[in-house]
N, C-alpha and C positions, 0 to 999 in steps of 0.2 A: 735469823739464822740460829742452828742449835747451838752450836759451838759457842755464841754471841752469849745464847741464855744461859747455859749450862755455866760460863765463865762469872757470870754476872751472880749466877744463885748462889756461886764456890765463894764470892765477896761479902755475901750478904752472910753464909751461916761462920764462913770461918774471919771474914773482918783483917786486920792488921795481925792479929795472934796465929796466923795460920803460916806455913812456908810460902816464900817468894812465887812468882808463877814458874820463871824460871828452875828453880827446883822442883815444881809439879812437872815441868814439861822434860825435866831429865830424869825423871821418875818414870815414868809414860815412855818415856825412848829405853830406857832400861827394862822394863817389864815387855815391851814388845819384841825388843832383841832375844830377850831370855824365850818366848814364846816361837819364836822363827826357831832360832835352833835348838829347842823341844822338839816339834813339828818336821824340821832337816836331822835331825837324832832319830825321830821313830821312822822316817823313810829312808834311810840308810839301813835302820836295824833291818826294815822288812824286806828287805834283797835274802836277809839270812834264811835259808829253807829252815832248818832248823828252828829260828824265831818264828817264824810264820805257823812254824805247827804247835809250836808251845803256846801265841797266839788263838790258835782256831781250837784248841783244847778249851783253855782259859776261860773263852766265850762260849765253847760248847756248857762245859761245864757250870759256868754262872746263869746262862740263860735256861740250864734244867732246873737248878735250885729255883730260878724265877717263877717258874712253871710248876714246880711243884710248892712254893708259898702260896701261888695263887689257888692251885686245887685245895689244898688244906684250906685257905681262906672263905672258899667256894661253900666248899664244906663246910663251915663254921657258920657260914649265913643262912645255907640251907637248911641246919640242923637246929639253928635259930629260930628260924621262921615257922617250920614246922611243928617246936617246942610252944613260941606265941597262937599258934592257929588251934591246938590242945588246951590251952586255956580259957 
């Protein structure tokens, strides 16, 4: 079982020096709660039209910068290889 080995490896690298499992495991219930309502936070925000278009901006605008690294990158390989094949 994963859970079995995974627990078993956490004994071996961290030993007695390490926190209780009990505190891992309240560690783990607090990082997944915090996660829920991250996730219940951004699906409430997205009812906002407003959010949603600030949203679809955001991602418009990140995914052209994407798009235009990758052509400048394009470019820079091609102008590469072209510069190696002149040699």
């Amino acid at each position: 079982m994963l859970g079995t080995k995974l627990r078993d490896r956490y004994r071996e690298i961290v030993g007695d020096d390490g926190p209780a499992e009990d505190e891992v495991r309240d560690a783990f219930t607090t990082i997944g709660t915090a996660a829920q309502s991250l996730v219940d936070s951004i699906g409430e925000s997205m009812r906002d039209p407003e959010i949603r278009e600030q949203v679809k901006e955001a991602t418009s605008t990140f995914f052209s910068a994407i798009g235009k690294t990758l052509s400048q990158l394009g470019d820079e390989l091609r102008s590469t290889r072209v510069d190696d094949e002149d040699q």
